[in-house]
C-alpha positions in Angstrom: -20.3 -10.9 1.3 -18.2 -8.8 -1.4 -14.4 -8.9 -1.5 -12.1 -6.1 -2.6 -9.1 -6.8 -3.9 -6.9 -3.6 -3.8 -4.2 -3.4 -6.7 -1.9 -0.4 -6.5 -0.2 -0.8 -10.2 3.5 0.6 -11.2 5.1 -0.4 -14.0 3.6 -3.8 -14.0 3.0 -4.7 -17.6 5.0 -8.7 -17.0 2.8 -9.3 -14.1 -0.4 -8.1 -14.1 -2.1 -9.7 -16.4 -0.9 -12.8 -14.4 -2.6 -10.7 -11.3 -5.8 -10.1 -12.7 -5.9 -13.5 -14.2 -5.4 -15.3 -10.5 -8.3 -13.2 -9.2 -11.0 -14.1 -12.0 -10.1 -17.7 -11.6 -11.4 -18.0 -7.8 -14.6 -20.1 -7.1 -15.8 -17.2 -5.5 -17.5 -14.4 -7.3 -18.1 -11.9 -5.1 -15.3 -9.3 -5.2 -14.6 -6.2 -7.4 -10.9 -5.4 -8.3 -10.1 -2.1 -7.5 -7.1 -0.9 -10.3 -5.4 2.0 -9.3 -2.5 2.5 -12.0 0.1 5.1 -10.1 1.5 6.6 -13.2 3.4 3.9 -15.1 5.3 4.3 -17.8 5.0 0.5 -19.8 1.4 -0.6 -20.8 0.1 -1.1 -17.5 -3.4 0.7 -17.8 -3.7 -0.4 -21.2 -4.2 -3.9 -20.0 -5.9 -2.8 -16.9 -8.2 -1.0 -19.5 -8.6 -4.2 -21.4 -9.2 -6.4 -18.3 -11.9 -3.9 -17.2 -13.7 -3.9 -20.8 -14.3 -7.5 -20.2 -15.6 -7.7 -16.7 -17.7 -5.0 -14.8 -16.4 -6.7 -11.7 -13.0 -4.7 -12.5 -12.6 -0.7 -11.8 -9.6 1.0 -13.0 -8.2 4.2 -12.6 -4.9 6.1 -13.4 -3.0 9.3 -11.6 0.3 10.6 -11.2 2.9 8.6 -9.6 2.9 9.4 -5.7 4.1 5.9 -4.5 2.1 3.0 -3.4 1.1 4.5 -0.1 -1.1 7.1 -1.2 -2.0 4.8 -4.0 -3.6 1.9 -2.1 -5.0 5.0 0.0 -7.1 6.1 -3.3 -8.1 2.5 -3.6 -9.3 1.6 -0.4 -11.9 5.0 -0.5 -13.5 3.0 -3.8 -13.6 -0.3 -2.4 -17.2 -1.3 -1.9 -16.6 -4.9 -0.3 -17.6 -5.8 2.8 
């Protein structure tokens, strides 16, 4: 079975690589990260962009701030875990 994990991303450059970093470390490898970044202003996407260059396993997107609702929203519709 696949897991999604669902990131909305604002403004997260201190914490996400922490994020990211918790999810590549499980046992299990079966997910996809789904990255959406929701128009931040710090470096954010760059690291998501990084991240995602390294492992396939990791899809990233960016778009205008809206707020986390329609954020995790956009996410969800990508997901392709069970």
């Amino acid at each position: 079975m696949k897991i999604s994990v669902i990131i909305p991303v604002y403004n997260a450059e201190i914490y996400i690589r922490k994020c990211l970093e918790s999810v590549i470390s499980q046992t299990y490898e079966k997910w996809e990260i789904i990255a959406i970044d929701d128009g931040s202003n710090d470096n954010s996407y760059k690291i998501l962009k990084e991240y995602a260059e390294r492992d396939s396993r990791i899809k990233i997107e960016t778009k205008k701030n809206e707020g986390p609702g329609p954020t995790r929203n956009k996410a969800q519709d990508k997901a392709k875990g069970e």
